[in-house]
Z-matrix of the N, CA and C atoms (Angstrom, degrees):
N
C 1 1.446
C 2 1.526 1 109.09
N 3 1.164 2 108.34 1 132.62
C 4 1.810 3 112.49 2 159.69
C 5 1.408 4 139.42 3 -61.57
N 6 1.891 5 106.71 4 125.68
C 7 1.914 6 81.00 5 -135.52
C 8 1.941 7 64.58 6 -131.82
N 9 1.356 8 128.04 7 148.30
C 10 1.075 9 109.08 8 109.13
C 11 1.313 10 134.60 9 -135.28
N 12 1.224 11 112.83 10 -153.92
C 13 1.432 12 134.63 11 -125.76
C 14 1.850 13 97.63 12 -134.99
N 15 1.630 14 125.33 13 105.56
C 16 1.441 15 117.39 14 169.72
C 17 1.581 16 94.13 15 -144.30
N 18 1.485 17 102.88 16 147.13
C 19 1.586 18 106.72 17 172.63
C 20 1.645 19 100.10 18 -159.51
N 21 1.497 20 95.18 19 160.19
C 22 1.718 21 89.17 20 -147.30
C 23 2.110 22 75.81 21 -131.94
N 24 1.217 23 103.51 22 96.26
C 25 1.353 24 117.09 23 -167.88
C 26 1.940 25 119.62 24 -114.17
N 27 1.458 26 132.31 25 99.47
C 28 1.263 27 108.22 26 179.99
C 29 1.005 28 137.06 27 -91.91
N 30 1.701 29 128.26 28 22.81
C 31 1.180 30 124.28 29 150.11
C 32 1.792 31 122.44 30 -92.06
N 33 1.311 32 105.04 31 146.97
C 34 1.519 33 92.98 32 -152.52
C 35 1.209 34 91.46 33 -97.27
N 36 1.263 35 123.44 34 -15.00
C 37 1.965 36 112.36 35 177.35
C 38 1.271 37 105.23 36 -77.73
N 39 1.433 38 130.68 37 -4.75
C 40 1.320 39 133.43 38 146.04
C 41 1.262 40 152.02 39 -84.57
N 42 1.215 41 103.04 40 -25.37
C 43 1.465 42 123.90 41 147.13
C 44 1.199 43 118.60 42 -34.59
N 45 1.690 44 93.49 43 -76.42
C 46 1.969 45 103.39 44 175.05
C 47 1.547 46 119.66 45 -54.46
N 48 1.307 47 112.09 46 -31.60
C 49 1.827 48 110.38 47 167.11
C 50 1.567 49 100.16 48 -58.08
N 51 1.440 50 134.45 49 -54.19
C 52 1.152 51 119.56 50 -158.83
C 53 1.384 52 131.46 51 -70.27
N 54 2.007 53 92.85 52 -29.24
C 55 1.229 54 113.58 53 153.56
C 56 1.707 55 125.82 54 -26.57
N 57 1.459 56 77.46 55 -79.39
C 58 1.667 57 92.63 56 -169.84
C 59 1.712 58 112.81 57 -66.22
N 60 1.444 59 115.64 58 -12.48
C 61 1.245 60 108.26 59 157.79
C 62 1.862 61 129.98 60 -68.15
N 63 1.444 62 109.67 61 -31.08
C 64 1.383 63 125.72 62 166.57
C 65 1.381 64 111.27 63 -65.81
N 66 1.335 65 131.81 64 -24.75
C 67 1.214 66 137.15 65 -172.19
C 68 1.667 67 116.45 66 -90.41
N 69 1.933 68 96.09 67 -38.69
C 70 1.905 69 111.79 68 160.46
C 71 1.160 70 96.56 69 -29.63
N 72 1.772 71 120.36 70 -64.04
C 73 1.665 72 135.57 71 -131.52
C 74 1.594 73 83.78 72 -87.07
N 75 1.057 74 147.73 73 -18.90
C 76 1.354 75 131.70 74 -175.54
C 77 1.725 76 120.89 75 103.50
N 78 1.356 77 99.90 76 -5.82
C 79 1.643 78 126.50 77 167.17
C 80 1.542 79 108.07 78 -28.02
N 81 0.962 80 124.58 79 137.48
C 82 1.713 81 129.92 80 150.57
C 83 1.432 82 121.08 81 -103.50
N 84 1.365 83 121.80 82 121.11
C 85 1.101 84 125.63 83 169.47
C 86 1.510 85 117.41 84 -37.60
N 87 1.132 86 110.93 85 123.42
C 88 1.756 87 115.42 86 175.01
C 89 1.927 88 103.13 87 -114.19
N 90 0.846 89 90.14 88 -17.36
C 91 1.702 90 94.16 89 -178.71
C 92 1.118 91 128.91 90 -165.68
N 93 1.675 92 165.68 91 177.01
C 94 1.515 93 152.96 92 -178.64
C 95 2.071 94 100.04 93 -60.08
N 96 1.076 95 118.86 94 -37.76
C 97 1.303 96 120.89 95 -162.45
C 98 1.279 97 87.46 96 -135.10
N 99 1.623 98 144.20 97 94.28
C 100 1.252 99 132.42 98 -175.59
C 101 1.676 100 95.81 99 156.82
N 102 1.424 101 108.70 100 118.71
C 103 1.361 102 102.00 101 162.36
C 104 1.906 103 111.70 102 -156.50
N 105 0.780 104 138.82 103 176.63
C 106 1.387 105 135.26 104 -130.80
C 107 1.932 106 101.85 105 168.87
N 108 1.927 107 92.75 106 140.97
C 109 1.331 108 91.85 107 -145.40
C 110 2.065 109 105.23 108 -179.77
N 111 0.955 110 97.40 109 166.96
C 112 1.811 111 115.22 110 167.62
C 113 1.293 112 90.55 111 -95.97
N 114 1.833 113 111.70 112 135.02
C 115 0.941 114 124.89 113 163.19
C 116 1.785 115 125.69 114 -150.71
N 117 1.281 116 126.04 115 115.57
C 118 1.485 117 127.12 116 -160.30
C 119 2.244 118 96.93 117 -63.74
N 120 1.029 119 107.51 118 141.66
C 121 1.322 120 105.62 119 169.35
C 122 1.706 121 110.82 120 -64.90
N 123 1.122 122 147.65 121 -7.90
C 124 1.222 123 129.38 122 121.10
C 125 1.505 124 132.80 123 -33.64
N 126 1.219 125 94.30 124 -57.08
C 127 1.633 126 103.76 125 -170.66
C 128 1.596 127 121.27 126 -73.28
N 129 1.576 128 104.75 127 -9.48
C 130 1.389 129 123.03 128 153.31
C 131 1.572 130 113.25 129 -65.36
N 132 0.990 131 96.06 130 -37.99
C 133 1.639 132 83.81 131 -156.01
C 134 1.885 133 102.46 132 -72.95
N 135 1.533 134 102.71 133 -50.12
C 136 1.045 135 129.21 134 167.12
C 137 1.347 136 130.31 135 -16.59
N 138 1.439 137 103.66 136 -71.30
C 139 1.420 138 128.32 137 160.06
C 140 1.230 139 119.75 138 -52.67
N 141 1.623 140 130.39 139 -33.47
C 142 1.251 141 118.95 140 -167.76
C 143 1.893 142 92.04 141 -102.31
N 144 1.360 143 121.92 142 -12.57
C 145 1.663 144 113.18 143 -168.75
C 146 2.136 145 75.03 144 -81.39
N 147 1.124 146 125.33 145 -38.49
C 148 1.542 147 117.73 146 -177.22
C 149 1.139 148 115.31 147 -48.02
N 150 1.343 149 112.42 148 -36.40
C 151 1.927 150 116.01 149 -137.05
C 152 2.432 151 79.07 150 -93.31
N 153 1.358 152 91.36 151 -51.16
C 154 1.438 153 99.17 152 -173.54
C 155 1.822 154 120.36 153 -66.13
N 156 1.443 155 100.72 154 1.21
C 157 1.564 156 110.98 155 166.56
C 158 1.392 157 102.55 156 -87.61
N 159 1.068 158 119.93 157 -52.44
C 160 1.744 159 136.42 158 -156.97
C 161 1.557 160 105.90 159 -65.59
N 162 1.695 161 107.74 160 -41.97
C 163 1.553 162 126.54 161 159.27
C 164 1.283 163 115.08 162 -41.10
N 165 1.425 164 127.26 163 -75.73
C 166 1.590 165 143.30 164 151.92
C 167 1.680 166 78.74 165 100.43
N 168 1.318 167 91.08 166 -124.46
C 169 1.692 168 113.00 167 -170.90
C 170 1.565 169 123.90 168 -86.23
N 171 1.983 170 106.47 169 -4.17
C 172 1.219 171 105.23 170 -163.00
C 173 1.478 172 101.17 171 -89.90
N 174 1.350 173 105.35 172 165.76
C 175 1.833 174 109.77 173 -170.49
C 176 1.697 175 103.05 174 -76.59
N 177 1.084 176 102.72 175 125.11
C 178 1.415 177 120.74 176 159.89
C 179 1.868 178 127.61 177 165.62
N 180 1.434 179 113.01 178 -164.74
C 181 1.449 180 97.06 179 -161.12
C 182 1.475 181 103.47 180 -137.04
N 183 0.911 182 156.67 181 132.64
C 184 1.469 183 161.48 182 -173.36
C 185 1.245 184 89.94 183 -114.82
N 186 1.305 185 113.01 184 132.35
C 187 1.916 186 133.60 185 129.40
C 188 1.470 187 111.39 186 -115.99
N 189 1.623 188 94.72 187 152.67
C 190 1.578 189 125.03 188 147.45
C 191 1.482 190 119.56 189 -128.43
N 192 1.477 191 95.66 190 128.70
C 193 1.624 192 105.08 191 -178.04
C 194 1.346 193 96.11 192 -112.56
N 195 1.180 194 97.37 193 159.48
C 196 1.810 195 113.97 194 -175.18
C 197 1.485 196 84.11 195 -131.05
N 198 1.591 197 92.17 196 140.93
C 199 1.572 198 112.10 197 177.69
C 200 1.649 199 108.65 198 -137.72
N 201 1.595 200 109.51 199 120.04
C 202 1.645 201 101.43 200 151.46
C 203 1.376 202 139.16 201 -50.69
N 204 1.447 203 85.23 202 151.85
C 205 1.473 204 97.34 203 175.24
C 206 1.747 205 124.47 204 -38.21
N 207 1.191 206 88.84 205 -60.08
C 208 1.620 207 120.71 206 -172.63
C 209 1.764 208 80.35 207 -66.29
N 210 1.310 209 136.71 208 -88.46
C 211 1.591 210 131.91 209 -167.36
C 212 1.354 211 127.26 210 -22.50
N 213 1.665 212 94.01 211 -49.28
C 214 1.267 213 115.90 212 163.46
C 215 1.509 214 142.15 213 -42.58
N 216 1.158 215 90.16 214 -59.93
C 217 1.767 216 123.43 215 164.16
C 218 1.696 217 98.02 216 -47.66
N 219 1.291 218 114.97 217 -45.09
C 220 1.558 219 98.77 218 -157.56
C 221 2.164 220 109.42 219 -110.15
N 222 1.606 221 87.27 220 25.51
C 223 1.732 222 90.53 221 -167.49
C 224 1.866 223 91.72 222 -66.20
N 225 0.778 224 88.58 223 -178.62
C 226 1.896 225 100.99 224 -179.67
C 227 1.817 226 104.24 225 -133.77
N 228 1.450 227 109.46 226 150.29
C 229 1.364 228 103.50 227 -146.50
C 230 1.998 229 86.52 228 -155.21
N 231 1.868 230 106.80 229 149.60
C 232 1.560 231 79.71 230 -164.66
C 233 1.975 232 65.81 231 -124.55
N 234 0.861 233 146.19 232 157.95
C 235 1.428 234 155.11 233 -146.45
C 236 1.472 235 102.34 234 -172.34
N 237 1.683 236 121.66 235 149.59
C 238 1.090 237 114.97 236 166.67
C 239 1.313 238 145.54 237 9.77
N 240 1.499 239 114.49 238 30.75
C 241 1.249 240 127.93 239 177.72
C 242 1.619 241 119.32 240 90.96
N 243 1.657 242 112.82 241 14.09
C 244 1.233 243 103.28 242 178.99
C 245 1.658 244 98.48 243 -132.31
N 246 1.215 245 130.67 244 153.52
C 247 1.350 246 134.48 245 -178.81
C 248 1.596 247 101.45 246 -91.41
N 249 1.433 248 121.86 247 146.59
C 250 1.495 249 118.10 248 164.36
C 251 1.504 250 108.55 249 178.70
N 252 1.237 251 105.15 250 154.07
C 253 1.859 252 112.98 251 -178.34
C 254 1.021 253 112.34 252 -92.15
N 255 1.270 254 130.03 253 96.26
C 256 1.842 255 145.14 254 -172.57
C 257 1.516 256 106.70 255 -60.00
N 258 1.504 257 138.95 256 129.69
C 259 0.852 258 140.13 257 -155.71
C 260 1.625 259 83.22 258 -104.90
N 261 1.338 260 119.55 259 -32.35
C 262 1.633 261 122.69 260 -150.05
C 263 1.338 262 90.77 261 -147.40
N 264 1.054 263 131.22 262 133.83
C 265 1.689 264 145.27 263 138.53
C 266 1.597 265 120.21 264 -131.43
């Protein structure tokens, strides 16, 4: 399933842990705090009981969104200067 991945975190040696945990999972960066991806409903759960250890006590917020197929298919995306609705990414 199409999941992603944003967390709005202010320690930055944590950030980059959470990073590089989205990146373990096979994630692609979509933005500095934002990443997006195939993900098994295990590997949801997984990832976020990870991401929320690594957090511990410091201030910040983790999500995972799960996205359909069909939702997916029809997100809109502005790329190299041209606008268009990606059937596939």
């Amino acid at each position: 399933m199409k999941c992603i991945v944003i967390y709005d975190i202010t320690s930055t040696r944590i950030r980059n842990k959470i990073a590089d945990l989205c990146m373990d999972y096979g994630l692609n960066r979509i933005q500095y705090s934002a990443f997006a991806g195939d993900l098994l409903r295990t590997h949801q759960e997984e990832l976020i009981k990870r991401a929320a250890a690594k957090l511990g006590k410091h201030a910040g917020r983790i999500y995972l969104y799960c996205i359909g197929d069909r939702e997916w298919g029809q997100r809109l995306e502005y790329v190299g200067g041209s606008e268009s609705a990606t059937a596939d990414a």
